[in-house]
PQR file of N, CA, C, O and H, with PARSE charges and radii, in Angstrom:
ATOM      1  N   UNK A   1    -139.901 -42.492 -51.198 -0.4000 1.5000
ATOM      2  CA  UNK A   1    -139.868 -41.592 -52.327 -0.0000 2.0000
ATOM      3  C   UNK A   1    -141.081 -41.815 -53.218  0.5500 1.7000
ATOM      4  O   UNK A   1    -141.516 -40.890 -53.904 -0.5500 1.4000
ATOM      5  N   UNK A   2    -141.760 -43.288 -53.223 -0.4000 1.5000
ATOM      6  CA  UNK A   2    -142.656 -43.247 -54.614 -0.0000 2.0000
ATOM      7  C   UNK A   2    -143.782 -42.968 -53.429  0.5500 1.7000
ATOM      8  O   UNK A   2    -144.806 -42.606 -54.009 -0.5500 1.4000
ATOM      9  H   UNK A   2    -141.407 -44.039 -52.665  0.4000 1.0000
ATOM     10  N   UNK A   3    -143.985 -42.995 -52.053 -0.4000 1.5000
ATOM     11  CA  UNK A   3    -145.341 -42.239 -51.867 -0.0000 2.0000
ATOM     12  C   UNK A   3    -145.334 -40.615 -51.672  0.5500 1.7000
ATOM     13  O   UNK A   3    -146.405 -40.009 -51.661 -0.5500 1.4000
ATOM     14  H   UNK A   3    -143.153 -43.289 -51.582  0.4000 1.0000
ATOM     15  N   UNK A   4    -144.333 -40.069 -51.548 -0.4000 1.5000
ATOM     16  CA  UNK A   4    -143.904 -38.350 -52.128 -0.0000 2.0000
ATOM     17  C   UNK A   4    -144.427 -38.391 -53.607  0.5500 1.7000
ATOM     18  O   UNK A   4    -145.393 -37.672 -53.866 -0.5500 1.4000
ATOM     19  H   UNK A   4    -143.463 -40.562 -51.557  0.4000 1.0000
ATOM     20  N   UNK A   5    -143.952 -39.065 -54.475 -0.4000 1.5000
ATOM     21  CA  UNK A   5    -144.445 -38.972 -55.987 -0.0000 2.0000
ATOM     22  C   UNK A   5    -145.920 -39.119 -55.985  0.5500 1.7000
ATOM     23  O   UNK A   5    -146.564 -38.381 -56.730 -0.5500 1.4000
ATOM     24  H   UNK A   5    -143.168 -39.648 -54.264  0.4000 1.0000
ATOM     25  N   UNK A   6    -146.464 -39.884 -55.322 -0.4000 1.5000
ATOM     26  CA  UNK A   6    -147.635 -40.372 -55.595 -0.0000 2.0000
ATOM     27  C   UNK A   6    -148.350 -38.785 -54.905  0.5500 1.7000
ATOM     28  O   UNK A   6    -148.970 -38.081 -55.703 -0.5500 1.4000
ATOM     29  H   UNK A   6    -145.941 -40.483 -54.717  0.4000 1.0000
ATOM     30  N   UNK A   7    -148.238 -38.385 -53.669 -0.4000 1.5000
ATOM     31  CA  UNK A   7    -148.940 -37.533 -53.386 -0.0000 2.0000
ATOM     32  C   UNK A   7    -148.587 -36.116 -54.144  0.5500 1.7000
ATOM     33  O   UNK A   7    -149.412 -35.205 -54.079 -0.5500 1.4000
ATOM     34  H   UNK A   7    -147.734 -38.957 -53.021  0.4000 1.0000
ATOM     35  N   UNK A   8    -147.589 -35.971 -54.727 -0.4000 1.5000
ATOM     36  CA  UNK A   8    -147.657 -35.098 -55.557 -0.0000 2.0000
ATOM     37  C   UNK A   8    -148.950 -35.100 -56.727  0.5500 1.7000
ATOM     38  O   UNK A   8    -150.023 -34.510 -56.601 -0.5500 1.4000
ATOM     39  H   UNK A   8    -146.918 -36.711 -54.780  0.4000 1.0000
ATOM     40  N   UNK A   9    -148.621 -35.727 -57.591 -0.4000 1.5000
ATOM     41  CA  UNK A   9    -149.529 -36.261 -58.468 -0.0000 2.0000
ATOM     42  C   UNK A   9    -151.194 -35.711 -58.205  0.5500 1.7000
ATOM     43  O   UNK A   9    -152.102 -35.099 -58.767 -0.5500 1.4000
ATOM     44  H   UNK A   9    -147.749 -36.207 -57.693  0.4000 1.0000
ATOM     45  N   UNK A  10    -150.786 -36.546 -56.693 -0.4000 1.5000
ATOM     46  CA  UNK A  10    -152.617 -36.629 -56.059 -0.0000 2.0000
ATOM     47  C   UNK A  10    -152.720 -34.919 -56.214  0.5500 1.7000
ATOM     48  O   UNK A  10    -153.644 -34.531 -56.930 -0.5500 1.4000
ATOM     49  H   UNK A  10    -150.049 -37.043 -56.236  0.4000 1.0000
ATOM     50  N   UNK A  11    -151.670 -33.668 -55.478 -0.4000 1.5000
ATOM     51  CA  UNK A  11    -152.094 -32.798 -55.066 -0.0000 2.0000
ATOM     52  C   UNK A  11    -152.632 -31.942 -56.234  0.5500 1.7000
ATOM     53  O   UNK A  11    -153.662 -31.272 -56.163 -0.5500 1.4000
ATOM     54  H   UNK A  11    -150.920 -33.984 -54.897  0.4000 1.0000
ATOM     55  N   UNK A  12    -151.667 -32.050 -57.538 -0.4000 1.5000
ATOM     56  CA  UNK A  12    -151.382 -31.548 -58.623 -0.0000 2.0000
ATOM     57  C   UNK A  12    -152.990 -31.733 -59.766  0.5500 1.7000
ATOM     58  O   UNK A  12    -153.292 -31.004 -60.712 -0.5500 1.4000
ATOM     59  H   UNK A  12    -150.830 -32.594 -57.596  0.4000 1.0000
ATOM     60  N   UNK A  13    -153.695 -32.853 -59.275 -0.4000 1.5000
ATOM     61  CA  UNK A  13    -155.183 -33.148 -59.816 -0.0000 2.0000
ATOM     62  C   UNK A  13    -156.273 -32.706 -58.873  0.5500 1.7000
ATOM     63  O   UNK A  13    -157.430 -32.551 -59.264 -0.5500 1.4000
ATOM     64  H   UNK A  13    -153.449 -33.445 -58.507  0.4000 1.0000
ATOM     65  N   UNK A  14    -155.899 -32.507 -57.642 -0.4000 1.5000
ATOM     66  CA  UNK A  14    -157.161 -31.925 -56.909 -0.0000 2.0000
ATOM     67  C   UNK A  14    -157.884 -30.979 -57.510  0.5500 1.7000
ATOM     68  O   UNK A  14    -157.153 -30.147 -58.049 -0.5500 1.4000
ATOM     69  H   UNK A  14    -154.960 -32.633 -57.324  0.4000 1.0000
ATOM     70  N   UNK A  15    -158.893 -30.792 -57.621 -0.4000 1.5000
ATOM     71  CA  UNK A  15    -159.785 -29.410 -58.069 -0.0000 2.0000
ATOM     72  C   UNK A  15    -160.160 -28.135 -57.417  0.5500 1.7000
ATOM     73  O   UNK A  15    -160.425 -26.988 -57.775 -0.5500 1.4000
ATOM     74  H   UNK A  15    -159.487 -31.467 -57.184  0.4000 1.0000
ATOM     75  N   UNK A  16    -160.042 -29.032 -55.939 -0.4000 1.5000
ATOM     76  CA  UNK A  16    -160.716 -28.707 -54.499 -0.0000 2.0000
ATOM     77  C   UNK A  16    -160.205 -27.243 -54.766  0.5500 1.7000
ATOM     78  O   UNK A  16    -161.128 -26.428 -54.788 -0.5500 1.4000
ATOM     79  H   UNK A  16    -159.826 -29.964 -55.649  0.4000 1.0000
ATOM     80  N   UNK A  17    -159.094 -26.779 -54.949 -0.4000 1.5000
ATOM     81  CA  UNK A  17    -158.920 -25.345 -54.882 -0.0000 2.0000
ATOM     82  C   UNK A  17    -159.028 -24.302 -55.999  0.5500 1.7000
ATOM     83  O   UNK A  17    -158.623 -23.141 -56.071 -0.5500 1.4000
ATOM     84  H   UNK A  17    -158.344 -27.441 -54.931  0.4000 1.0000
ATOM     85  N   UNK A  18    -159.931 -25.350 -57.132 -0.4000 1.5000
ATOM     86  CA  UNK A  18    -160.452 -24.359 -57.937 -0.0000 2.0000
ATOM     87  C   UNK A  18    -161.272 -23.343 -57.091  0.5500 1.7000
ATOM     88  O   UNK A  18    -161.333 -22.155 -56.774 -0.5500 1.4000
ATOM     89  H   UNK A  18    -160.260 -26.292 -57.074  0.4000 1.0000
ATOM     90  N   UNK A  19    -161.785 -24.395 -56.947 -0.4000 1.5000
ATOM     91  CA  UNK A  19    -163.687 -24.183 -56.197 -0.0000 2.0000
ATOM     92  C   UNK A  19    -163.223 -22.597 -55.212  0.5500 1.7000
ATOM     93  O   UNK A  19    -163.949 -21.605 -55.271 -0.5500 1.4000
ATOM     94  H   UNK A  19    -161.735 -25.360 -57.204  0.4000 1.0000
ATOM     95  N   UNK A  20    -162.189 -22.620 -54.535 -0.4000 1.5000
ATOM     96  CA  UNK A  20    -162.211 -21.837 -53.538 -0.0000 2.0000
ATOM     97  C   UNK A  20    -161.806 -20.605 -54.319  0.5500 1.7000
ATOM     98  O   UNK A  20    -162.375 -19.569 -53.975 -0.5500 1.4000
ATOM     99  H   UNK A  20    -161.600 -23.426 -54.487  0.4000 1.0000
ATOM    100  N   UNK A  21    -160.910 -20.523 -55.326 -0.4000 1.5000
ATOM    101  CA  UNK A  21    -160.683 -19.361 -56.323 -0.0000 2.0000
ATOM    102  C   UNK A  21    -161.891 -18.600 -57.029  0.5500 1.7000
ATOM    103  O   UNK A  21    -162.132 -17.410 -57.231 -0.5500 1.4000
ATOM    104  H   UNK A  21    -160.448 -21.365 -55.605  0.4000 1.0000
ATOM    105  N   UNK A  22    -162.597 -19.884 -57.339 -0.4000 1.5000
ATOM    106  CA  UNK A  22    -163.989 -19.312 -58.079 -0.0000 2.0000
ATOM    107  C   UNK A  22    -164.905 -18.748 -57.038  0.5500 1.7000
ATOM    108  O   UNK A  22    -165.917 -18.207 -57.486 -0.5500 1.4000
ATOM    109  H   UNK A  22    -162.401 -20.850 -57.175  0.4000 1.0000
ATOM    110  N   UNK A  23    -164.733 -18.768 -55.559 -0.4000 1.5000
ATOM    111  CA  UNK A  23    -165.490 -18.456 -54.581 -0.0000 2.0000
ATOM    112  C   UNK A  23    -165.578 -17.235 -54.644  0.5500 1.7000
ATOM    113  O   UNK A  23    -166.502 -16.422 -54.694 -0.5500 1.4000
ATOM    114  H   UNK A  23    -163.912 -19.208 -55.196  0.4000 1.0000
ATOM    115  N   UNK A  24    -163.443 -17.169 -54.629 -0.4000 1.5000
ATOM    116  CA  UNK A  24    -163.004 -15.816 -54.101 -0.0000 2.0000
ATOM    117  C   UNK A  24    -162.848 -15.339 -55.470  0.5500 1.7000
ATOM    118  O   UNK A  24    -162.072 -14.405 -55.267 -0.5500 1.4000
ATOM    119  H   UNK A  24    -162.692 -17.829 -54.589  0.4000 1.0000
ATOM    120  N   UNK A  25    -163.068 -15.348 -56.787 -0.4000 1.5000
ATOM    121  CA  UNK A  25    -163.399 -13.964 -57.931 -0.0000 2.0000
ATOM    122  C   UNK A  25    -164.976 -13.826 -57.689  0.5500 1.7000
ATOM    123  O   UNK A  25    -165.428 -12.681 -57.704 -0.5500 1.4000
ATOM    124  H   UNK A  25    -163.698 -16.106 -56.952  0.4000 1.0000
ATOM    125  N   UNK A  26    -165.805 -14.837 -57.479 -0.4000 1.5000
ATOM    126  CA  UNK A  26    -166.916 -14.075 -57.030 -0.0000 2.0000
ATOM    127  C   UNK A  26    -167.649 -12.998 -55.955  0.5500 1.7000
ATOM    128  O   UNK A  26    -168.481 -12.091 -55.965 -0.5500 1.4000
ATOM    129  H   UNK A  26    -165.439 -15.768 -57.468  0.4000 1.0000
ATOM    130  N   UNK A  27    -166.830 -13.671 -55.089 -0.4000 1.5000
ATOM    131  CA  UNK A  27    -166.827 -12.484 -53.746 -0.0000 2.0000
ATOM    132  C   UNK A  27    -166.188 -11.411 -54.336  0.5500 1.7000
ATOM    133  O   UNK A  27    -167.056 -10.539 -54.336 -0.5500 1.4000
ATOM    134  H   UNK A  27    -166.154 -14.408 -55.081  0.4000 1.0000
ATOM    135  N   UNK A  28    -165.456 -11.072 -54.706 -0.4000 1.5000
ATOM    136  CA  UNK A  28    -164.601  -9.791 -54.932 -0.0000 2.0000
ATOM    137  C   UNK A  28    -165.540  -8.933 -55.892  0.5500 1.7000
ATOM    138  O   UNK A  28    -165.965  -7.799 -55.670 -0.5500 1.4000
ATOM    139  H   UNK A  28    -164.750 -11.780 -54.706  0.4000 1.0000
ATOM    140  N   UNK A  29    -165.840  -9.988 -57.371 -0.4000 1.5000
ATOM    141  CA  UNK A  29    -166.810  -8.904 -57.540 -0.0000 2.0000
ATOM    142  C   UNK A  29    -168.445  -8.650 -56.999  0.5500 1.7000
ATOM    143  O   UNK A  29    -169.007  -7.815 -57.708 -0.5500 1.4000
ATOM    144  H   UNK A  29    -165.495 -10.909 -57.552  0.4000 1.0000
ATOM    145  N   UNK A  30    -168.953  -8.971 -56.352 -0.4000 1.5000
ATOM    146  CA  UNK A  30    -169.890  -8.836 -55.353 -0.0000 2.0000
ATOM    147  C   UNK A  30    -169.424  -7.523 -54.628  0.5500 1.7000
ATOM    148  O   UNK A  30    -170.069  -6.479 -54.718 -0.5500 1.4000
ATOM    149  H   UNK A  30    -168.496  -9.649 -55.776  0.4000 1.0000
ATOM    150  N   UNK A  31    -168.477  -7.616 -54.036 -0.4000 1.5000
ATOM    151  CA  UNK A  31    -167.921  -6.390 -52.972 -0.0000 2.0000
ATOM    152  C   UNK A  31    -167.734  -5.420 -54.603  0.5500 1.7000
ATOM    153  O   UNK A  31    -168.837  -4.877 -54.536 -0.5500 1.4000
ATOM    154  H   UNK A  31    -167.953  -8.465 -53.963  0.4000 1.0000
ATOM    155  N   UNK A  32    -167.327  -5.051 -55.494 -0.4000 1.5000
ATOM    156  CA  UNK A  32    -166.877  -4.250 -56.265 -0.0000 2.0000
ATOM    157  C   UNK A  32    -168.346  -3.575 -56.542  0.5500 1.7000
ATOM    158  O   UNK A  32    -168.416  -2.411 -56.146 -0.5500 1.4000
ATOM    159  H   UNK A  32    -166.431  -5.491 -55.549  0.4000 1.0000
ATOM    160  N   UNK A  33    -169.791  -4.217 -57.284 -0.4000 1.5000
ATOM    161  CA  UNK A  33    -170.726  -4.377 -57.297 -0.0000 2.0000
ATOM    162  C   UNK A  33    -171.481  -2.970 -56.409  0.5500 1.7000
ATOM    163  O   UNK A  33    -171.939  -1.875 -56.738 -0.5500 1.4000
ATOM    164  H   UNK A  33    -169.734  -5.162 -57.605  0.4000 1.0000
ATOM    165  N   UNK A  34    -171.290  -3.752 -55.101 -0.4000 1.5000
ATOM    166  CA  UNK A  34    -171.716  -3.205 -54.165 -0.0000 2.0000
ATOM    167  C   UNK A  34    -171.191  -1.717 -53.565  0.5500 1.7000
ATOM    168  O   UNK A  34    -171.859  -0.845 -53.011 -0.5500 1.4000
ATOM    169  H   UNK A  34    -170.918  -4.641 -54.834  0.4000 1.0000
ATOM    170  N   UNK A  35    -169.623  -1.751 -53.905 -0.4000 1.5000
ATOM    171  CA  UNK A  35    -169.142  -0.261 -54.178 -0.0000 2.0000
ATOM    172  C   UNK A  35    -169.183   0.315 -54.685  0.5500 1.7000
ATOM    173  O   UNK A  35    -169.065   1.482 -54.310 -0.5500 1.4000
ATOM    174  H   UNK A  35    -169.080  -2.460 -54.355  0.4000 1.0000
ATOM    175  N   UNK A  36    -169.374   0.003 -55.895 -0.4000 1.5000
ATOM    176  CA  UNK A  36    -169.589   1.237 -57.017 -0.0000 2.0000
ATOM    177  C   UNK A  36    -171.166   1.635 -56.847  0.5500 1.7000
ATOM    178  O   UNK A  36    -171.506   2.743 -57.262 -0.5500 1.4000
ATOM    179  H   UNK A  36    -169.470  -0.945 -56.200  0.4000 1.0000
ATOM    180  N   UNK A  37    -172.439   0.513 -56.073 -0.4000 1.5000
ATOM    181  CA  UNK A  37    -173.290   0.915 -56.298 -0.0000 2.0000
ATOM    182  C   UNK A  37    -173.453   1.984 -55.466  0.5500 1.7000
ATOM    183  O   UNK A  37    -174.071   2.979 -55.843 -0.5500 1.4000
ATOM    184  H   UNK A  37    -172.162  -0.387 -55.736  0.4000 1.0000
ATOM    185  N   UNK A  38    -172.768   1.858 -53.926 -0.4000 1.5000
ATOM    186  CA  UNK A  38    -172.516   3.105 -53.167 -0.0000 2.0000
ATOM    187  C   UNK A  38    -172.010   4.278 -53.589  0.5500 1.7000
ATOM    188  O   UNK A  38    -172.372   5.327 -53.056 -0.5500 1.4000
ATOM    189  H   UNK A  38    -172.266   1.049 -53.620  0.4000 1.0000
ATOM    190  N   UNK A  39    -171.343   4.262 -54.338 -0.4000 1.5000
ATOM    191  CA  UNK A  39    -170.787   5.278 -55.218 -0.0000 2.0000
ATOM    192  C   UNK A  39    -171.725   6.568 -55.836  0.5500 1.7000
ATOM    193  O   UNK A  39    -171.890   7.787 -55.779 -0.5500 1.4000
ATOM    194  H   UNK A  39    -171.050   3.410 -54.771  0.4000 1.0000
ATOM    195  N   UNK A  40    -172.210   5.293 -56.480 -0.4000 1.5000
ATOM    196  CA  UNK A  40    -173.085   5.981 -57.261 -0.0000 2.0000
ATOM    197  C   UNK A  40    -174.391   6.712 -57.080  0.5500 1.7000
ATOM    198  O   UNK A  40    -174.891   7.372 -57.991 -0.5500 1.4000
ATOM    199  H   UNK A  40    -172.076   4.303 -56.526  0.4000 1.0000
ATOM    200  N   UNK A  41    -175.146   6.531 -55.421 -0.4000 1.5000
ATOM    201  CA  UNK A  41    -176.018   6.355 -54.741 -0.0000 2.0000
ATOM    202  C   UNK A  41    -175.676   7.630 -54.029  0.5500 1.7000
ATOM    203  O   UNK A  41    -176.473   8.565 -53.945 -0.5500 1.4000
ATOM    204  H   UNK A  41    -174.740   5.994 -54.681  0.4000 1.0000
ATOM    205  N   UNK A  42    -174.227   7.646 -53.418 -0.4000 1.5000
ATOM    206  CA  UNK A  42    -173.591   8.395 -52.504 -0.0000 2.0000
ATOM    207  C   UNK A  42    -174.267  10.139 -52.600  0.5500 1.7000
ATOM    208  O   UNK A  42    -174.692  10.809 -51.659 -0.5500 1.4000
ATOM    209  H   UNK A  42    -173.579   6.887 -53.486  0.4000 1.0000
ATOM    210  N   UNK A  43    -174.183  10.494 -53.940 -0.4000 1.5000
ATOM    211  CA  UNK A  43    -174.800  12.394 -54.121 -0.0000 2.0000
ATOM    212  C   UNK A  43    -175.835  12.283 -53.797  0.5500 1.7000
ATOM    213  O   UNK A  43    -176.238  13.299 -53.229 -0.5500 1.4000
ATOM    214  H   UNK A  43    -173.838   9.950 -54.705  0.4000 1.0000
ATOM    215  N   UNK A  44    -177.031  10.974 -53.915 -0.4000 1.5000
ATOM    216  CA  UNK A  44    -178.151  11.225 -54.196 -0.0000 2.0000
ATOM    217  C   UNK A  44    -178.436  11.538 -53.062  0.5500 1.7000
ATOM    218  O   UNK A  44    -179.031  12.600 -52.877 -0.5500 1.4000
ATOM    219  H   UNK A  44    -176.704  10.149 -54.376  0.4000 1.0000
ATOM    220  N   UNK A  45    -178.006  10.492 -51.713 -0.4000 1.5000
ATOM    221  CA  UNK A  45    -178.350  10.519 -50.480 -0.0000 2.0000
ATOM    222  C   UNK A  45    -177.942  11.781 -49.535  0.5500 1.7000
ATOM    223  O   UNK A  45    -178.481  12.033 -48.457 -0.5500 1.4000
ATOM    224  H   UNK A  45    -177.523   9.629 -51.863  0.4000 1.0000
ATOM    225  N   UNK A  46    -176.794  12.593 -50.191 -0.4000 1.5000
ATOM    226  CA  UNK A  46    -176.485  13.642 -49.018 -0.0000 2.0000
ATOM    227  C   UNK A  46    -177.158  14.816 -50.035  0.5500 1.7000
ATOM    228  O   UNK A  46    -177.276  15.920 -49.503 -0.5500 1.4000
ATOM    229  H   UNK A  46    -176.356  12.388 -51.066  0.4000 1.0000
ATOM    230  N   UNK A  47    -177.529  14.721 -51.181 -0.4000 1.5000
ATOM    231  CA  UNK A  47    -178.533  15.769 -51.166 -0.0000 2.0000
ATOM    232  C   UNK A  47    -180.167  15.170 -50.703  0.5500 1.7000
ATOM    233  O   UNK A  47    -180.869  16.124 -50.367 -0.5500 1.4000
ATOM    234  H   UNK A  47    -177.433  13.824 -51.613  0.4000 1.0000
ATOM    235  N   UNK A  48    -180.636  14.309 -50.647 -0.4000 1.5000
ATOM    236  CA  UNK A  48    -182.016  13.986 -50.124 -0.0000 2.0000
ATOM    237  C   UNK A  48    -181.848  14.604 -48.069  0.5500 1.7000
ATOM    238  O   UNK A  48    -182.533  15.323 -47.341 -0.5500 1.4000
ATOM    239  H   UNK A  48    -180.066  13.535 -50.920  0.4000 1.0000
ATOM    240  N   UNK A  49    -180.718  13.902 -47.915 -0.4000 1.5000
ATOM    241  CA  UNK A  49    -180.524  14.330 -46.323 -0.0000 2.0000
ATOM    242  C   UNK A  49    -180.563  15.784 -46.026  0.5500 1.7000
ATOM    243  O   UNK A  49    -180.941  16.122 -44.904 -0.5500 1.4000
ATOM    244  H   UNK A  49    -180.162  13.319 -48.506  0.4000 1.0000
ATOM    245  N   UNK A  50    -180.190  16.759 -46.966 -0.4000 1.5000
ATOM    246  CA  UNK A  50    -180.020  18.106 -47.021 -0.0000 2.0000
ATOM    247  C   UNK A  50    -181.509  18.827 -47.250  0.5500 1.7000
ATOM    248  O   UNK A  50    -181.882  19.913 -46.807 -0.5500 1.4000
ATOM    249  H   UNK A  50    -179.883  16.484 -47.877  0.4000 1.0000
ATOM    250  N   UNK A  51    -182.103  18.056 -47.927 -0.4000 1.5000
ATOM    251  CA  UNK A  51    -183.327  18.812 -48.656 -0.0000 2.0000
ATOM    252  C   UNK A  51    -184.166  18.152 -46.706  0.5500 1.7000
ATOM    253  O   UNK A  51    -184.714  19.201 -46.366 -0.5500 1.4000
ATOM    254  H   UNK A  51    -181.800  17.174 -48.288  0.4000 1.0000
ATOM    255  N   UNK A  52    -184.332  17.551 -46.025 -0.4000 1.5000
ATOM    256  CA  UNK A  52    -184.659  16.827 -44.948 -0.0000 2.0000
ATOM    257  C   UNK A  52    -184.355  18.197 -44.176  0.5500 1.7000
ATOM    258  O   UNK A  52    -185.099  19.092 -43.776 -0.5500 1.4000
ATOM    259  H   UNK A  52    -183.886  16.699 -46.302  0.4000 1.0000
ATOM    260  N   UNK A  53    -182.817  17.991 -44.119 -0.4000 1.5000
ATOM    261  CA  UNK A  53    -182.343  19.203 -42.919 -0.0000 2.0000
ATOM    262  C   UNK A  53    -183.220  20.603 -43.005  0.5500 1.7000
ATOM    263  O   UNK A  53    -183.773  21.290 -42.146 -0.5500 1.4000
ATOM    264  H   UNK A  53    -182.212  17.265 -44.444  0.4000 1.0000
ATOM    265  N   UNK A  54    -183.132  20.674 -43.981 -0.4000 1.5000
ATOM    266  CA  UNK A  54    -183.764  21.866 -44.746 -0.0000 2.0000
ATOM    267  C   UNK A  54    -185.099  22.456 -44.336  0.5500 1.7000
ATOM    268  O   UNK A  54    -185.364  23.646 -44.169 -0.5500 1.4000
ATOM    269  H   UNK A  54    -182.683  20.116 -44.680  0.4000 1.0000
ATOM    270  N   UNK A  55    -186.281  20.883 -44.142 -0.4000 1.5000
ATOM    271  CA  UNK A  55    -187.183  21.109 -44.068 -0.0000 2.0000
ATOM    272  C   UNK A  55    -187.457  20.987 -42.395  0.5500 1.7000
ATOM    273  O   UNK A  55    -188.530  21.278 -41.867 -0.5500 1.4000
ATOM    274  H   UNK A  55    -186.067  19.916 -44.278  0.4000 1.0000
ATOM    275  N   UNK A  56    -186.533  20.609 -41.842 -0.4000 1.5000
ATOM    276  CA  UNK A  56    -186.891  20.413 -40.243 -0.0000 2.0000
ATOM    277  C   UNK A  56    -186.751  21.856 -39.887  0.5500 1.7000
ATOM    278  O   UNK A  56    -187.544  22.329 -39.073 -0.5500 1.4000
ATOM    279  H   UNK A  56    -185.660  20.373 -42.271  0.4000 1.0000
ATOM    280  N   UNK A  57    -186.070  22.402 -40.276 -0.4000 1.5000
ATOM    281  CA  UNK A  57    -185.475  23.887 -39.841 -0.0000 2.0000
ATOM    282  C   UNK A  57    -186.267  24.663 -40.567  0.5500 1.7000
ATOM    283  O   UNK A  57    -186.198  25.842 -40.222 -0.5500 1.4000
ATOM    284  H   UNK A  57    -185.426  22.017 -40.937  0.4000 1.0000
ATOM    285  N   UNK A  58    -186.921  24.468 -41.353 -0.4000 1.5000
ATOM    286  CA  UNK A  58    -188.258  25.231 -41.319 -0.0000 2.0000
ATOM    287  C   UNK A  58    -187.510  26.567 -42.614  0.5500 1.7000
ATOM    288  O   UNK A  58    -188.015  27.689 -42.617 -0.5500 1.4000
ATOM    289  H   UNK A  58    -186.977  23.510 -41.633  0.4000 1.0000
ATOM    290  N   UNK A  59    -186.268  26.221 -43.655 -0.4000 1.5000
ATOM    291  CA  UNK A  59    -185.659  26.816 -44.308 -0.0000 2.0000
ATOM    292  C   UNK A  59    -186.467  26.411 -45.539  0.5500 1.7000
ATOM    293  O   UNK A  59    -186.439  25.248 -45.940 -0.5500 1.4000
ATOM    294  H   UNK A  59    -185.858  25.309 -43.653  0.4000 1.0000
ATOM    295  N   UNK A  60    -187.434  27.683 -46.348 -0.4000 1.5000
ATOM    296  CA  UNK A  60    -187.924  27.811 -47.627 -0.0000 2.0000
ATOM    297  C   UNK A  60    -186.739  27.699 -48.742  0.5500 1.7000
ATOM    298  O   UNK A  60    -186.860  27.116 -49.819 -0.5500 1.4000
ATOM    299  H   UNK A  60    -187.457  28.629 -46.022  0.4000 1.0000
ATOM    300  N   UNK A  61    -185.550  28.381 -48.269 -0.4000 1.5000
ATOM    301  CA  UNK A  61    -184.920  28.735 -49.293 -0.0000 2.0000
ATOM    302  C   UNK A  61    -183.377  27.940 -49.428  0.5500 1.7000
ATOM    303  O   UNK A  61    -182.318  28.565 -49.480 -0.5500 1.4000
ATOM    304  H   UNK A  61    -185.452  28.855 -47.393  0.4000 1.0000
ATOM    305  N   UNK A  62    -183.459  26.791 -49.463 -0.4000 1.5000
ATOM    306  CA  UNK A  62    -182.900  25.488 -49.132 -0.0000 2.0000
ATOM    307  C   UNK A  62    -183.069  24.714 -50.821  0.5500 1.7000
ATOM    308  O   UNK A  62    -182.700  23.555 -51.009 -0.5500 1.4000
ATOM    309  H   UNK A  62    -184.320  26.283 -49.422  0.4000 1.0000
TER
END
């Protein structure tokens, strides 16, 4: 029973799984970051691709 107590104790002071929390709120916002920047990017690129289409096809009025 007192080495159950004891490893409680031990588990209850580890830090070790801060570290992995602070990993994972940083990853998450990284990925959030990175979506919204797609987001935001997203009109620019399917009208640049359009004005492209536009010009392969030889369409002035595009």
């Amino acid at each position: 029973m007192k080495n159950f107590k004891e490893k409680m104790v031990q588990f209850l002071r580890d830090e070790e799984g801060l570290e992995l929390s602070e990993y994972a709120v940083a990853g998450s916002l990284i990925v959030l970051g990175t979506v919204a920047a797609f987001q935001a990017l997203g009109g620019d690129i399917t009208t640049g691709i359009g004005r492209i289409s536009c010009a392969v096809q030889g369409n002035s009025g595009c």
